[in-house]
N, C-alpha and C positions, 0 to 999 in steps of 0.2 A: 694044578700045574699040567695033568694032562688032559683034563678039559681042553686048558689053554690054549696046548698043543694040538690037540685036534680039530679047538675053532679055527688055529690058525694056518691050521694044514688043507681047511676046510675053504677058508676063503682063498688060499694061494690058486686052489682045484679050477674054484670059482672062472677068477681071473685067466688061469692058463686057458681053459674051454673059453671063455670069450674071445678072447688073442684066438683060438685056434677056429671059431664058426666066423670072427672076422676078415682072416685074413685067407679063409676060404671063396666067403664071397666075390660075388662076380665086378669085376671096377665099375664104376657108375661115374668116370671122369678121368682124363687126361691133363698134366701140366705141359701146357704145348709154349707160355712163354716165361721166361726166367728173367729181372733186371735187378739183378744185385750190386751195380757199380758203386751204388751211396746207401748201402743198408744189406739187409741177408735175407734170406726167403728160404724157409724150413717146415717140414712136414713132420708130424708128431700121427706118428699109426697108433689105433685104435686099439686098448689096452697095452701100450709100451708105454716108458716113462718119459721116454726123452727124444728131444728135439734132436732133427738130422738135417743136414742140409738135401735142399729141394734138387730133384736131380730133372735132367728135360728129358719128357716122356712119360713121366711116373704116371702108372696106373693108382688112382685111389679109390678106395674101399668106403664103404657108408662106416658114419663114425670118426675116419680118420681127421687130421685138422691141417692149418695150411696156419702160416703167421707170418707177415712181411714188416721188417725193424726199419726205421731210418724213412728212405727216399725210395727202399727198395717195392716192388709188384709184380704181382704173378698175376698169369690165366689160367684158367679151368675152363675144357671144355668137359660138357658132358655126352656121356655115351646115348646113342640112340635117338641124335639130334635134338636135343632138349635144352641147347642154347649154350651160354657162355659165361664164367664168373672170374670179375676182376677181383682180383684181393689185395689191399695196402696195407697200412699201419693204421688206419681209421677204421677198420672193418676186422680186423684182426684179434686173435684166433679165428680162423672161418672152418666150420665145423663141415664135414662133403657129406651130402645128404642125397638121392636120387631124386630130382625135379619133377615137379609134375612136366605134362606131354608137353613141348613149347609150342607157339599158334602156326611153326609153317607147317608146310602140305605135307602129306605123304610121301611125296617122292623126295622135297630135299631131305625130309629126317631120315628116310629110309639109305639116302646116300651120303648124307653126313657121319650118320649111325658106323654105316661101314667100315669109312675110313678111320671113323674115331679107334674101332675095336682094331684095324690093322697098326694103327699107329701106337697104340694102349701094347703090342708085341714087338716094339721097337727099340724099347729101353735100351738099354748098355749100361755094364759097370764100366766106367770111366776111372775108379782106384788106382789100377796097374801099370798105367801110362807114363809114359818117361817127364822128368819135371819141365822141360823145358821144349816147345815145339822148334825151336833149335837144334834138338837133340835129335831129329826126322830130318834127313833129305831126301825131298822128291827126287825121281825118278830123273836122267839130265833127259833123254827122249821117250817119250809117251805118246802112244796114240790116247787121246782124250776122247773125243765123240765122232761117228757114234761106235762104241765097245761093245761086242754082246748085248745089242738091245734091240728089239722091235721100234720101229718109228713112223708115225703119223705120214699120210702121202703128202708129197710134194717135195719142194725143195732138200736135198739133202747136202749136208755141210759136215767137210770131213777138219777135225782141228785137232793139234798134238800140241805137244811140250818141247821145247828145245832151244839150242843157241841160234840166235839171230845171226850169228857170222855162217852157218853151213846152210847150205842148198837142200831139197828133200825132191824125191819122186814119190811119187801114189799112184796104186794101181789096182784095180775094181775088177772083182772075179766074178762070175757067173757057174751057172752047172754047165753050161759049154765055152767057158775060157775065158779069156779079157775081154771084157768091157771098155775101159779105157784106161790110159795110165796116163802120167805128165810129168815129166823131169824138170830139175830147175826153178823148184816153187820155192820160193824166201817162206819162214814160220808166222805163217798168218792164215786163217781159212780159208778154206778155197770148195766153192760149193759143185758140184756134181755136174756138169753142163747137159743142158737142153741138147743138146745138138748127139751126145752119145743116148749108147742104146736104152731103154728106160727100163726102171726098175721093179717090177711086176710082183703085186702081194702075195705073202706066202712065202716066198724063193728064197733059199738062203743063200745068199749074197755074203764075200770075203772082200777088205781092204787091207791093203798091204802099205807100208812107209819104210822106205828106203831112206837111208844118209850114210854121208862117209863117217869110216869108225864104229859102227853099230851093227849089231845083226839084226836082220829086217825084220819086222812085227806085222803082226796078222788078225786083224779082230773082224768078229760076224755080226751083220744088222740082217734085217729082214723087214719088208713094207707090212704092215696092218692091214688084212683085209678092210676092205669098203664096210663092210657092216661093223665090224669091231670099232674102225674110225670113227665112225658115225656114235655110237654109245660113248664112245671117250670124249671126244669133241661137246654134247647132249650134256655132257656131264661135267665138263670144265666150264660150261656157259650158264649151272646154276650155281657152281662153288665159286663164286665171286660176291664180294660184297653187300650189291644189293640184293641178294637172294639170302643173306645172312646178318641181318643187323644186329649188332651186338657183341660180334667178333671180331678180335684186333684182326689190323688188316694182315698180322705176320703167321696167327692161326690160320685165317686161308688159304694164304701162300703152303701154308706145312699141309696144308688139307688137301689141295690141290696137289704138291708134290706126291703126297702119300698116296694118293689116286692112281696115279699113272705109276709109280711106282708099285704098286699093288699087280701092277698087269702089265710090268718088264718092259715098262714103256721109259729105260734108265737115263739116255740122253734126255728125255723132258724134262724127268724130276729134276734132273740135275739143272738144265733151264733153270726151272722154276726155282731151285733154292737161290742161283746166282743171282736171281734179278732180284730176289726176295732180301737179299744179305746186301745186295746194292744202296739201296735203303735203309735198313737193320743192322748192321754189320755186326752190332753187340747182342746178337737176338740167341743164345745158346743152343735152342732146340732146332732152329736152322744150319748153324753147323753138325750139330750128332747124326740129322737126316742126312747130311748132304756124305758125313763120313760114311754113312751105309750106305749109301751111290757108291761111293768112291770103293768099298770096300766089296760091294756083293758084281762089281766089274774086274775085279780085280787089279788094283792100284792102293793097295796096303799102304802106301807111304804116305800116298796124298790122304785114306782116310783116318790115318794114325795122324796128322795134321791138323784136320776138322774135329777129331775128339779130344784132344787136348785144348783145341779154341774153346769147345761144350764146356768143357770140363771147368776150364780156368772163368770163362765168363758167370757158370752158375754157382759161384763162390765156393769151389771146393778144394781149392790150393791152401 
């Protein structure tokens, strides 16, 4: 009996050390898409027993498994630009293994790689969220873009939240005073005119939004030096499609977001998930990114909106 007891104190040792050099290891993959509308899609970690539902983001571990029921499939991308793994109910259990080097070049793995590991630190627990995105009201006026963000040269487009029945003014600060202001704008964007003074990179630059009933709000952009441009620009022209065969087209949309989101470029990202969800709109992991836009600008409400969409879409209601 106390053999017994010690083979089997012996094996539990076993197992706990495996679960613990497992779940040390470094992720060798990202779930970046979730479609559980007609089936579920669950991840089963390396030495645990049990199946958990698949959350968007989840960093996975060599070993770990993946398993889609029904109609439901998942993506896997891997870290270190080493391509992309769909997983169904015909290919299931899919065991996450670290891929050999995939055939692109150096520079896309090296900049795919990147983002994967920035995106692989994105996760959220989505548990604590109220049941019902009902349960969240936006903001009634909001400055939306651009909010505390660096942005690309050219055109700039200032856009809020509000009722279509009240009037707004806007007014554009500089380190020596107004820039321009305009009264009497209806809620629609309204882009920065050519004809006022330009907005020069580097400079921290303040918009203001006035309306009756409201106390006025204040949020800061700032232009990207020419040479930073340039490398982001360089870089959103190979994170496209055909420089990536293999991945859905809503993983490069979230690769591209997580780019420029990586380097407070927060008006793009945020671009890039709406055009992306334009498309997708059931795409999970598209919302959770766009709630950390929404969230790391600070607009709480709108990203308590977008994690409860994550949430509800990657079957965890």
């Amino acid at each position: 009996m106390t053999i017994k007891f010690a083979r089997a104190a012996l094996a539990g040792a076993i197992v706990l050390a495996l679960a613990a050099l497992t779940s040390a290891a470094d992720p060798v993959g990202v779930l970046t898409e979730i479609r559980a509308e007609r089936g579920r899609v669950e991840v089963k970690r390396a030495g645990e027993p049990e199946w958990k539902p698949g959350q968007p983001l989840l960093a996975l571990r060599p070993g770990d498994q993946i398993r889609a029921t029904g109609e439901a499939r998942a993506s896997l991308v891997f870290t270190g630009g080493r391509g992309a793994q769909a997983v169904s109910a015909a290919n299931s259990p899919f065991t996450v293994q670290a891929p050999a080097a995939a055939g692109a070049g150096d520079k896309v793995r090296g900049l795919v790689g990147g983002v994967t590991d920035f995106l692989a630190a994105k996760q959220k627990d989505l548990a604590y969220l109220p049941l019902s995105v009902r349960a969240v009201r936006p903001p009634r006026v909001a400055q939306l873009q651009p909010r505390e963000t660096k942005l690309l040269p050219g055109a700039v487009t200032f856009e809020w939240s509000g009722s279509d029945t009240l009037r707004y003014k806007i007014r554009v600060l500089g380190p020596q005073g107004i820039l321009w202001e305009q009264a009497g704008l209806p809620r629609k964007p309204v882009v920065y005119p050519a004809s006022a003074q330009g907005l020069e990179p580097g400079v921290r630059y303040f918009w203001q939004l006035e309306t009756e009933g409201q106390p006025m709000q204040q949020a800061e952009l700032q232009i990207l030096p020419a040479a930073d441009a340039r490398r982001v620009r360089e870089s959103l022209d190979i994170l496209v499609p055909a420089s990536l065969p293999g991945y859905p087209p809503s993983s490069v949309a979230l690769m591209r977001a997580g780019y420029v989101l990586r380097d407070g470029l927060y008006a793009d990202a945020r671009r890039e998930l709406l055009t992306a969800l334009a498309g997708d709109p059931d795409e999970p992991t598209l919302h959770l990114l766009l709630g950390q836009v929404y969230e790391t600008i600070g607009l709480g409400e709108l990203a308590q909106r977008e994690f409860i969409e994550a949430r509800d879409l990657s079957g965890r209601r």
